[in-house]
DRENMARTI-600958 format. One record per residue (C-alpha): y, z negated, x negated; residue in three letters. Coordinates in Angstrom, 2 decimals. Example, Ala and Ser with C-alpha at 12.3 -4.5 7.8 and 13.67 -1.06 7.14 Angstrom:
<sites>
{Y->-4.50&Z->-7.80&X->-12.30&type->ala}
{Y->-1.06&Z->-7.14&X->-13.67&type->ser}
</sites>
This chain:
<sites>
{Y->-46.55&Z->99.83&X->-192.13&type->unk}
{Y->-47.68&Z->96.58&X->-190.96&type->unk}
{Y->-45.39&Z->93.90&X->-189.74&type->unk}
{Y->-45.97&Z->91.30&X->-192.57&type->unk}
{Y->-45.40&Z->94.39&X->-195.03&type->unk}
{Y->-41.95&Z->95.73&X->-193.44&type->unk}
{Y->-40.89&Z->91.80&X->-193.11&type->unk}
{Y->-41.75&Z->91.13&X->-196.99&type->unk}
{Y->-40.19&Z->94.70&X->-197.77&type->unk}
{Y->-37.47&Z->93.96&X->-195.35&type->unk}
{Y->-36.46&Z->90.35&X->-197.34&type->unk}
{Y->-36.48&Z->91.69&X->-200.58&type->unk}
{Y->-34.15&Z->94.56&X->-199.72&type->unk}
{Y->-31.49&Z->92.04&X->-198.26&type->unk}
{Y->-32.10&Z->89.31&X->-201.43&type->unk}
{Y->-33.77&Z->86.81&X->-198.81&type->unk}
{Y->-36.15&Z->83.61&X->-200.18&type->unk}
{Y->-39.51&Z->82.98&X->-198.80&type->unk}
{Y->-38.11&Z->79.46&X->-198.80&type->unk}
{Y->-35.22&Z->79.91&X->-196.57&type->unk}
{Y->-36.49&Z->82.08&X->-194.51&type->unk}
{Y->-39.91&Z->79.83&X->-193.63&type->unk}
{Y->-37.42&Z->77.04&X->-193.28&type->unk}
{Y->-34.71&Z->78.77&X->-191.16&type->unk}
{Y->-37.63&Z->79.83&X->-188.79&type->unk}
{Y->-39.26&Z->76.04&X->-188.97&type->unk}
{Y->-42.86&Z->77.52&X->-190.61&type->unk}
{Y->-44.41&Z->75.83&X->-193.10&type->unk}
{Y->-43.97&Z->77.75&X->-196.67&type->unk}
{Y->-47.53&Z->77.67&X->-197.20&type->unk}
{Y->-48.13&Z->79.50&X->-194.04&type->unk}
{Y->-45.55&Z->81.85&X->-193.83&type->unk}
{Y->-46.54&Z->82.59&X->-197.69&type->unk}
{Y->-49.98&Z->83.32&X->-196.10&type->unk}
{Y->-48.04&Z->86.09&X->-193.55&type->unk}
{Y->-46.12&Z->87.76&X->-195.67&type->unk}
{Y->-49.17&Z->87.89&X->-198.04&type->unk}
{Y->-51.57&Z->89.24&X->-195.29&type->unk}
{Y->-53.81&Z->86.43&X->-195.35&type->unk}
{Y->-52.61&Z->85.17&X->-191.84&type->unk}
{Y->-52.19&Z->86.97&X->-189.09&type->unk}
{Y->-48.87&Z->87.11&X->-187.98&type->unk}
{Y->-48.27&Z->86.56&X->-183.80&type->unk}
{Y->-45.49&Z->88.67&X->-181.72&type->unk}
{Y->-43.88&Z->85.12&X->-180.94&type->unk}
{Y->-43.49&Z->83.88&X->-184.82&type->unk}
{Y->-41.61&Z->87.21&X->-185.63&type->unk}
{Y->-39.55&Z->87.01&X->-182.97&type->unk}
{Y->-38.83&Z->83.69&X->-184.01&type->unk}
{Y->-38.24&Z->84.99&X->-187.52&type->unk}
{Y->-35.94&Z->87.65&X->-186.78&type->unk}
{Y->-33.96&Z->85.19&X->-184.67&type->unk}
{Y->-33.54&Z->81.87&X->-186.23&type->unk}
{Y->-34.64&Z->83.27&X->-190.21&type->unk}
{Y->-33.32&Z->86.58&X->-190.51&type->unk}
{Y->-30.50&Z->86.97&X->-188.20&type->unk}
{Y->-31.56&Z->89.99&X->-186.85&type->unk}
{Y->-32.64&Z->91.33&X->-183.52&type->unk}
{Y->-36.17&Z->92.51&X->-183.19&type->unk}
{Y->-35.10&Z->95.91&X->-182.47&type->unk}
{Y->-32.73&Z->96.39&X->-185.54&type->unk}
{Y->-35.68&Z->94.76&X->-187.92&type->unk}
{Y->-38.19&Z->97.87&X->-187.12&type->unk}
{Y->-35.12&Z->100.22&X->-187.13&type->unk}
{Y->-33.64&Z->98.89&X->-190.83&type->unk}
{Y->-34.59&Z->102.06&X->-192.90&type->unk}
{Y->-35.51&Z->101.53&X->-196.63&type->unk}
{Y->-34.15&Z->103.59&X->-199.51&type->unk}
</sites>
């Protein structure tokens, strides 16, 4: 699974908003609607910064987080 896809998956299993999120993490919505949408590539250094700051999760725990 790609990053953008287990972040997208990983939002709407927790109830998380594009919206908050892109703001939390100080992206644009239009851009981080491009990420999770595949249409931008998505650095190392904007999810870290998106785990941190928008998710509230370390990096670590975000690839571990198993889905049902």
């Amino acid at each position: 699974m790609k990053a953008y896809e287990r972040l997208k998956k990983y939002m709407d299993a927790v109830g998380l908003k594009q919206s908050v999120v892109a703001e939390k993490s100080d992206i644009h919505y239009k851009t981080f609607n491009a990420i999770l949408n595949g249409k931008r590539k998505l650095g190392a250094d904007e999810l870290l910064v998106i785990c941190d700051k928008g998710l509230v999760i370390s990096l670590e725990k975000f690839f571990n987080h198993k889905f049902q």
